[in-house]
DRENDO-1510 file (C-alpha; in Angstrom, 1 decimal, always signed):
<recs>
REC; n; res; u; v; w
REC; 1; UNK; +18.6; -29.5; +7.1 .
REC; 2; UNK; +18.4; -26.6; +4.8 .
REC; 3; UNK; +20.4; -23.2; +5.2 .
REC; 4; UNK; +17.8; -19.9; +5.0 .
REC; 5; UNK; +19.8; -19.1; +1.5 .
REC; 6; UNK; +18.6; -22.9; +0.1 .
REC; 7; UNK; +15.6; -22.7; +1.4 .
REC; 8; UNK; +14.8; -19.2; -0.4 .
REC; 9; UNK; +16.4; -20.7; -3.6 .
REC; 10; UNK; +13.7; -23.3; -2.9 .
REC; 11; UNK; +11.1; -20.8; -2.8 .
REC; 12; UNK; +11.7; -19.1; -5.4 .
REC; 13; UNK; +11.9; -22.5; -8.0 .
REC; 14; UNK; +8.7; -23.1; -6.6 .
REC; 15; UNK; +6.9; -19.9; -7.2 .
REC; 16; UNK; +8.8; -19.8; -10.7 .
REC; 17; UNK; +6.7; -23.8; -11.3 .
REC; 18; UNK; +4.1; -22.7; -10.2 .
REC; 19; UNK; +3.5; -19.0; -11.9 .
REC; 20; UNK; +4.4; -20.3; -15.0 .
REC; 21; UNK; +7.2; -17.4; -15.4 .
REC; 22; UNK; +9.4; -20.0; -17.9 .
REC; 23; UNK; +6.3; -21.1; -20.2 .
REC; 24; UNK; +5.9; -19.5; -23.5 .
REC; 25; UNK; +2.2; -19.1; -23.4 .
REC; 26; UNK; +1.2; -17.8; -20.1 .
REC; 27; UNK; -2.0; -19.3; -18.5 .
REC; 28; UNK; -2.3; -20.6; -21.4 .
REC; 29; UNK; -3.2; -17.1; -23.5 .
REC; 30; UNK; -0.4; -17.4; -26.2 .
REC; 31; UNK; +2.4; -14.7; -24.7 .
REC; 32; UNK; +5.0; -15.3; -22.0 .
REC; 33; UNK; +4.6; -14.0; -18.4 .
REC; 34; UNK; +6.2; -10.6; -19.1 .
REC; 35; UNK; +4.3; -9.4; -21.9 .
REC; 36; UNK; +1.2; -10.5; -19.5 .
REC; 37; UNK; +2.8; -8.4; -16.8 .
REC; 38; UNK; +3.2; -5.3; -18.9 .
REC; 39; UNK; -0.9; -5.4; -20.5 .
REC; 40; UNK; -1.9; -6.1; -16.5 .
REC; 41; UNK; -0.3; -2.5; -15.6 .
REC; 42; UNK; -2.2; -0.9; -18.6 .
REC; 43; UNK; -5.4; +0.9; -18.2 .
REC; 44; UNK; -8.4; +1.8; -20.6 .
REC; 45; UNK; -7.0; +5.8; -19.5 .
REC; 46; UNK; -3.6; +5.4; -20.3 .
REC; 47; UNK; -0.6; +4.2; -18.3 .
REC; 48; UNK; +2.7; +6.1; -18.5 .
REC; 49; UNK; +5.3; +3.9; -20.0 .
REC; 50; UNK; +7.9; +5.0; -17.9 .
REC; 51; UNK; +6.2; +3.9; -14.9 .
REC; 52; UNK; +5.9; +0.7; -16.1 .
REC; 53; UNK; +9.7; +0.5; -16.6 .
REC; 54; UNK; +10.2; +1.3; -13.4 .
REC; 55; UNK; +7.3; -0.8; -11.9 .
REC; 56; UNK; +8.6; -4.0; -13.4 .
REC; 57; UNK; +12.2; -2.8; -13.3 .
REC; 58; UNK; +12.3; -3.6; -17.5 .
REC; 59; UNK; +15.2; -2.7; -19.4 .
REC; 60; UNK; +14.0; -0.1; -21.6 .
REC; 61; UNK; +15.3; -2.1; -24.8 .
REC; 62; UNK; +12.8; -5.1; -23.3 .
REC; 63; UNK; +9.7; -3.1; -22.4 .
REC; 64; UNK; +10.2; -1.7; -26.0 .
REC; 65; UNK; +10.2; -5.0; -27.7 .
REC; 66; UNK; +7.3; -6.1; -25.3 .
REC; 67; UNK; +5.4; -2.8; -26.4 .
REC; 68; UNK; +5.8; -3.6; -30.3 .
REC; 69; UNK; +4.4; -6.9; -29.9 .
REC; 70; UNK; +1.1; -5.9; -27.9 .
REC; 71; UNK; +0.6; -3.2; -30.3 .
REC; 72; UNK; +1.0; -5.7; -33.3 .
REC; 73; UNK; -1.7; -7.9; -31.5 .
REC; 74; UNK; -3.6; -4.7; -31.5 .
REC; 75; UNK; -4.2; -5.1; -27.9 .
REC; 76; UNK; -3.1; -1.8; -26.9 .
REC; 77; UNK; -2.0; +1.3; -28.9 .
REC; 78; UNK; +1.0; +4.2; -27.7 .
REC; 79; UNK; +0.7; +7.7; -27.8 .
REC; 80; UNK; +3.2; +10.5; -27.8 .
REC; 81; UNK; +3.1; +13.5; -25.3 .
REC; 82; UNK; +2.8; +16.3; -27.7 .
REC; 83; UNK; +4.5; +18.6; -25.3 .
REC; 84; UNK; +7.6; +16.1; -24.7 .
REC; 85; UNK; +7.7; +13.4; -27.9 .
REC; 86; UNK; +10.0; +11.4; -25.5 .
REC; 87; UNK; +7.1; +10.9; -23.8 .
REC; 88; UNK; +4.5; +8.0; -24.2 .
REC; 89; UNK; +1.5; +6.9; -22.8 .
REC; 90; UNK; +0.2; +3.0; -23.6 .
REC; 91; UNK; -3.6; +2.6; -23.6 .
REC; 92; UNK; -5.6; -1.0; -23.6 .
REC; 93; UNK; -8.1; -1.1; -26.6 .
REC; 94; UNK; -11.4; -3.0; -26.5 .
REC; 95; UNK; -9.7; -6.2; -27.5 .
REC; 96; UNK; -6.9; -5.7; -24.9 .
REC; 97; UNK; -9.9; -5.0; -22.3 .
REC; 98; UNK; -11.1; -8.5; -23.2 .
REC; 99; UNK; -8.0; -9.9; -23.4 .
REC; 100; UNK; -7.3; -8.4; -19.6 .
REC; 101; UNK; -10.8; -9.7; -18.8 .
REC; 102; UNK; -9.4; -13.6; -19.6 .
REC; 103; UNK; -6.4; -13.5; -17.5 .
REC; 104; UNK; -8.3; -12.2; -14.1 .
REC; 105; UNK; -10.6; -15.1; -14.7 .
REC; 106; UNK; -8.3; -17.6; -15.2 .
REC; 107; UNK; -5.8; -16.1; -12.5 .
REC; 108; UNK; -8.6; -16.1; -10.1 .
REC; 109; UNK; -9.3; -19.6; -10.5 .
REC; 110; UNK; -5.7; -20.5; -10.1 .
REC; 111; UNK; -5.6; -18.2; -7.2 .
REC; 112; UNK; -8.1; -20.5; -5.5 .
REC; 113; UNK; -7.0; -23.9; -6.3 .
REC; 114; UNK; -3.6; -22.9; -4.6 .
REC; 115; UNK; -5.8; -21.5; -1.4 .
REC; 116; UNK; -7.5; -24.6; -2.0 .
REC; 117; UNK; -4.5; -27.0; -1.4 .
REC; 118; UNK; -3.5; -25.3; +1.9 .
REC; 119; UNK; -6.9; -26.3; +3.3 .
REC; 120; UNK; -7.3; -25.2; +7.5 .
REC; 121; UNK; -3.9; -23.2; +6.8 .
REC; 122; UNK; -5.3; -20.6; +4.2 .
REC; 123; UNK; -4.8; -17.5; +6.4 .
REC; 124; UNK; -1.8; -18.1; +7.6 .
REC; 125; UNK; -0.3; -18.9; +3.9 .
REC; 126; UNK; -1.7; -15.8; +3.3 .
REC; 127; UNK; +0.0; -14.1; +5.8 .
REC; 128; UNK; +3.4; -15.3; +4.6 .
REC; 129; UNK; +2.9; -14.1; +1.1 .
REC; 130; UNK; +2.0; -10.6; +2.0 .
REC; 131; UNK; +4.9; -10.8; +4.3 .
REC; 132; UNK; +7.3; -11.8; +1.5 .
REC; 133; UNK; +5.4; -9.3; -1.2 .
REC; 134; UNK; +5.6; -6.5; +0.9 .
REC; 135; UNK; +9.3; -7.2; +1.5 .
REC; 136; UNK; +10.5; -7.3; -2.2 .
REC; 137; UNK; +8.3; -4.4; -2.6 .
REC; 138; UNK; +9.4; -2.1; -0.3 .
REC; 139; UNK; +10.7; +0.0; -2.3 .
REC; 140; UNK; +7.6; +0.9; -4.3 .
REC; 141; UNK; +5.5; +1.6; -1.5 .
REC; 142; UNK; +3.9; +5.2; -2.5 .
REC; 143; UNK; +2.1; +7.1; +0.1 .
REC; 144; UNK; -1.3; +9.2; -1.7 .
REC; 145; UNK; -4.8; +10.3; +0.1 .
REC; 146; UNK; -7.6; +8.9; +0.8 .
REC; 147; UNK; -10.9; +9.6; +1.7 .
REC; 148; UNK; -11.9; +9.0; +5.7 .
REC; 149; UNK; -14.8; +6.8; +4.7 .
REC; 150; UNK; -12.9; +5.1; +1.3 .
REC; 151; UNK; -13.2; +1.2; +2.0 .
REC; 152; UNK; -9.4; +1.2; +2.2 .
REC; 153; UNK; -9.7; +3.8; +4.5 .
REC; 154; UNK; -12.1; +1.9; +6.7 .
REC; 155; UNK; -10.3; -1.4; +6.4 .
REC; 156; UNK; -7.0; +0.4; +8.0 .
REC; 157; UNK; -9.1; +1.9; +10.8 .
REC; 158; UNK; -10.3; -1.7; +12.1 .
REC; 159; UNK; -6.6; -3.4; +11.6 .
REC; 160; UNK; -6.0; -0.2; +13.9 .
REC; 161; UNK; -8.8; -0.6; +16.5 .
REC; 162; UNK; -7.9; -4.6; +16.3 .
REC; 163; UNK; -4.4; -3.8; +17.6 .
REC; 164; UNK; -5.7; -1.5; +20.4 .
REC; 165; UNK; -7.9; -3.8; +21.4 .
REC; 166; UNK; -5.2; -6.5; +21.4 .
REC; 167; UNK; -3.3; -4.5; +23.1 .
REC; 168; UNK; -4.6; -2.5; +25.7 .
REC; 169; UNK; -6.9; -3.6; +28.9 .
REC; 170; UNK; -10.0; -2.0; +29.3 .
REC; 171; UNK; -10.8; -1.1; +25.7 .
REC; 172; UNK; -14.3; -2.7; +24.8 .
REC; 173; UNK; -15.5; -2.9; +21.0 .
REC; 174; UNK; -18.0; -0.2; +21.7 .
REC; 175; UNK; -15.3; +2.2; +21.9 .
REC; 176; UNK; -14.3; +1.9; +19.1 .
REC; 177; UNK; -16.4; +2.7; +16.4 .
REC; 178; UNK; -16.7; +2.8; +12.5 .
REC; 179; UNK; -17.2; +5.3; +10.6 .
REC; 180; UNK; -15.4; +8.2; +11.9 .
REC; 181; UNK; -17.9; +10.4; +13.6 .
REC; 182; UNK; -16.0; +14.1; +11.9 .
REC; 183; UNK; -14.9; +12.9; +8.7 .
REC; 184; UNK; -14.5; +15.9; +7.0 .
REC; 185; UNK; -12.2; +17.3; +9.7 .
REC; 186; UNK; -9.8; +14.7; +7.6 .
REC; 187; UNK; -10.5; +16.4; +4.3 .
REC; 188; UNK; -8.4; +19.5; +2.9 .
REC; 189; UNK; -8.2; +22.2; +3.5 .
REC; 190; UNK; -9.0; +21.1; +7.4 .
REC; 191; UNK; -6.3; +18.2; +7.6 .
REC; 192; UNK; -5.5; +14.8; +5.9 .
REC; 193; UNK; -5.8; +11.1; +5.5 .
REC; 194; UNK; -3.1; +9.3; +4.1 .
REC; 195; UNK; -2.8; +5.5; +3.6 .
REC; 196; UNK; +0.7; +3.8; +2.1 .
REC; 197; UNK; -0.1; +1.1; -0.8 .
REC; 198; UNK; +2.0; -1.7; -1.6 .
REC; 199; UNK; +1.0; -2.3; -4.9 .
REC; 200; UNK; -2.4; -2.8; -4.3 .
REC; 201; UNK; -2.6; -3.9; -0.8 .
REC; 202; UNK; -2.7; -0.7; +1.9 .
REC; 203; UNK; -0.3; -1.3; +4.3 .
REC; 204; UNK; -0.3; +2.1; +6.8 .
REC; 205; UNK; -2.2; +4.9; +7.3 .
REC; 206; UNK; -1.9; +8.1; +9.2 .
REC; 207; UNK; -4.3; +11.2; +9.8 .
REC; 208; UNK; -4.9; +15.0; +10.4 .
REC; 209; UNK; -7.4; +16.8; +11.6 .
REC; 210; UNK; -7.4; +20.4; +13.2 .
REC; 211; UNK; -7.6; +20.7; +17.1 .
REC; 212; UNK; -7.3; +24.5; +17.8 .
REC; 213; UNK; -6.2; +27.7; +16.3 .
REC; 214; UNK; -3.0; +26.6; +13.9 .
REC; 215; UNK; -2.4; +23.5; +15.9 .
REC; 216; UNK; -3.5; +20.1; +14.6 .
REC; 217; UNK; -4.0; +16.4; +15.6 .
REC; 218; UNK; -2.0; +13.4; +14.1 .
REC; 219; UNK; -4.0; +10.4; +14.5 .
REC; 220; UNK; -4.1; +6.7; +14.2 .
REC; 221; UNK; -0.5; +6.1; +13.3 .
REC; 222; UNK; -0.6; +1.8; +12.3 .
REC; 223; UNK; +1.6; -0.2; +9.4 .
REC; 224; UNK; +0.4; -3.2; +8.3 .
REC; 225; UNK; +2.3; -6.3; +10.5 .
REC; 226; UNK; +3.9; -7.6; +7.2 .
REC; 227; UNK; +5.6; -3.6; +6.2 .
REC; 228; UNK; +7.0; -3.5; +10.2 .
REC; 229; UNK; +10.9; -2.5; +10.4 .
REC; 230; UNK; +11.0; -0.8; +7.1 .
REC; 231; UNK; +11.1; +2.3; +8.4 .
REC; 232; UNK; +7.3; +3.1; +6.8 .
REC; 233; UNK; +5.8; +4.8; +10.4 .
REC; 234; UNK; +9.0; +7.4; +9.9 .
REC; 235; UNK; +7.8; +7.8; +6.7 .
REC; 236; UNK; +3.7; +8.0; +7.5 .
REC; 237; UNK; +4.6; +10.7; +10.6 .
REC; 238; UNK; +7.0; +12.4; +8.1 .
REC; 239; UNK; +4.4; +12.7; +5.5 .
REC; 240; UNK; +2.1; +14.2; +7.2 .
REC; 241; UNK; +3.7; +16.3; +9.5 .
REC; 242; UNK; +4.6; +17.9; +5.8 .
REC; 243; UNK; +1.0; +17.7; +5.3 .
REC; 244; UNK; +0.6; +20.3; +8.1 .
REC; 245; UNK; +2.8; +22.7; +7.5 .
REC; 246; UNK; +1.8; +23.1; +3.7 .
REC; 247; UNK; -2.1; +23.6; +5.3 .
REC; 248; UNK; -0.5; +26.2; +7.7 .
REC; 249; UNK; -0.3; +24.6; +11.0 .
REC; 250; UNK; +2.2; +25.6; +13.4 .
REC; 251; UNK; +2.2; +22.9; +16.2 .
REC; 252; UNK; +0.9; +19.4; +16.2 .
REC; 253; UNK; +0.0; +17.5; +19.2 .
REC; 254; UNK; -0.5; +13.6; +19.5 .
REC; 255; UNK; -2.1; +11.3; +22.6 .
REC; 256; UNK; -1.0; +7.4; +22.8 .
REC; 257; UNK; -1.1; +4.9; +25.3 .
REC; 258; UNK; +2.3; +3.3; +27.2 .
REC; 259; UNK; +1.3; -0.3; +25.8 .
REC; 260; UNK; +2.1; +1.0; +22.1 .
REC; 261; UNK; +5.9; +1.2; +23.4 .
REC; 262; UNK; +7.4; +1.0; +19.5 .
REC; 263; UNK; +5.1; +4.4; +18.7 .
REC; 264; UNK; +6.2; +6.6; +21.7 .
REC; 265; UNK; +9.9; +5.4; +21.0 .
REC; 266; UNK; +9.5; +6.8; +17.4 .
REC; 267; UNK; +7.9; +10.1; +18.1 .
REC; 268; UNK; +10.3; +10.3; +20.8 .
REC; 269; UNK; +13.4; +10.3; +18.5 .
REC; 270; UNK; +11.6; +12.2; +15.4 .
REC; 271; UNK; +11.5; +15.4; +18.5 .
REC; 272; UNK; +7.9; +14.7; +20.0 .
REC; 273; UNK; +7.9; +15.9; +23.5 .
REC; 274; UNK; +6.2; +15.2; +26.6 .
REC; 275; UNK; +2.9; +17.7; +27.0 .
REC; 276; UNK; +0.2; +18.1; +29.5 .
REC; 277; UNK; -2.9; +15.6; +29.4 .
REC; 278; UNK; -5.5; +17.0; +26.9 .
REC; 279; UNK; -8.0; +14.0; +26.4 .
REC; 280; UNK; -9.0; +11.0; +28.5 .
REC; 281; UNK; -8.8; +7.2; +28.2 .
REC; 282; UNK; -7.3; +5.1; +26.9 .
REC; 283; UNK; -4.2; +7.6; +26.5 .
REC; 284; UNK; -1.6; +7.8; +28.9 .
REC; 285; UNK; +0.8; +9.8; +27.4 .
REC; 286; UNK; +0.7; +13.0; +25.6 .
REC; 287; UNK; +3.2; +15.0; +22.8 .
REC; 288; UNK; +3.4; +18.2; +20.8 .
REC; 289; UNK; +5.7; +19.1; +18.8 .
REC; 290; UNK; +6.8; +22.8; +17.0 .
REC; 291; UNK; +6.6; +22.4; +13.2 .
</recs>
């Protein structure tokens, strides 16, 4: 029987095989995986070259070398920050568009076919890979707003509603509805919506929205089952308690319900405290806390 380590190492020769990270012409469009990698993270607008270092974690010497060569194809051309010439900005031209274009379509299909192979187990191989992405990504999770009706937005929201609904008695799907009856309450300068991306898959979200005088709601608190235990909540309640104070709020207040046991524990040790009931079911218990 295999040990956890061998059965990673496994994984990983696997996912190697089968993303073709060792072939010299990647799916099949005449340039190896990381030059592929680097045009993916370029944009018509222009993509900051030091955050693609740091996105793929490229030795500056590399990404430099992988630079030169997409600029000899003339798929993508550089330009210098005239206020810092350190500075450089990479930009996808019509043909690197096209050749961008090729790889989704071809990556799509490939997508599939591997969805295709796990047949009646396609969600849950799903599961496991956002699992294992959002764990080596953890570190790159950014936190940035969103609007209350974006489709991200909307899509956090149900994964929220799901879990109440999972996980308290007596909450009926007609209590919980979609879209936010007062979303502009969650706009600046009133409060905020915030929603944590791992690379391109939203993982958390948190909200604001103003209650009374300088004291404001914190709403809808919920990480994304595969980003649990990485300390993201901390980071959701920190962000937008933050949030508040730069919009001028004073107090916050919070409701929740006992079955969300993990939650209460959290606010509990960030310096939430126990407040009079000020709203009805399905809370049960009730915070505030002095910013």
């Amino acid at each position: 029987m295999l040990d956890n380590i061998a059965r990673l190492r496994r994984f990983n020769r696997a996912v190697t095989r089968e993303v073709g990270a060792l072939d010299d012409s990647y799916l099949g469009r005449g340039r190896p995986l990381g030059a592929a990698r680097v045009l993916q993270l370029i944009t018509p607008q222009g993509t900051d070259v030091a955050q693609i270092r740091s996105q793929l974690a490229l030795d500056s010497g590399l990404l430099s070398r992988l630079l030169r060569a997409l600029e000899a194809e003339a798929l993508i051309h550089l330009v210098s920050d005239p206020a810092d010439r350190r500075r450089r900005t990479a930009h996808l031209t019509a043909a690197g568009e096209a050749e961008m274009q090729a790889y989704n379509a071809i990556g799509y299909a490939r997508a599939a076919e591997t969805l295709a192979r796990a047949k009646g187990r396609q969600q849950a191989l799903i599961d496991a890979m956002d699992l294992i992405a959002t764990t080596l990504l953890q570190d790159q999770v950014q936190i940035h707003d969103a609007g209350p009706s974006d489709p991200a937005a909307l899509a956090c929201l149900q994964a929220y509603y799901d879990l109440l609904a999972e996980k308290i008695t007596g909450i009926t799907p007609d209590m919980l509805t979609l879209p936010l009856s007062d979303p502009e309450k969650y706009r600046a300068p009133h409060g905020a919506f915030l929603i944590a991306w791992s690379d391109d898959l939203p993982v958390g979200t948190v909200s604001l929205r103003p209650l009374e005088g300088s004291t404001a709601e914190v709403k809808r608190l919920w990480v994304h089952t595969s980003a649990r235990g990485q300390g993201l909540a901390r980071r959701l309640m920190q962000a937008i308690e933050s949030r508040a104070r730069s919009l001028g709020y004073t107090a916050l207040k919070l409701d929740t319900n006992a079955a969300l046991t993990d939650a209460i524990a959290l606010y509990h040790r960030d310096g939430w405290q126990d407040i009079p009931a000020y709203t009805q079911f399905p809370a049960t218990h009730w915070l505030g806390k002095t910013l």
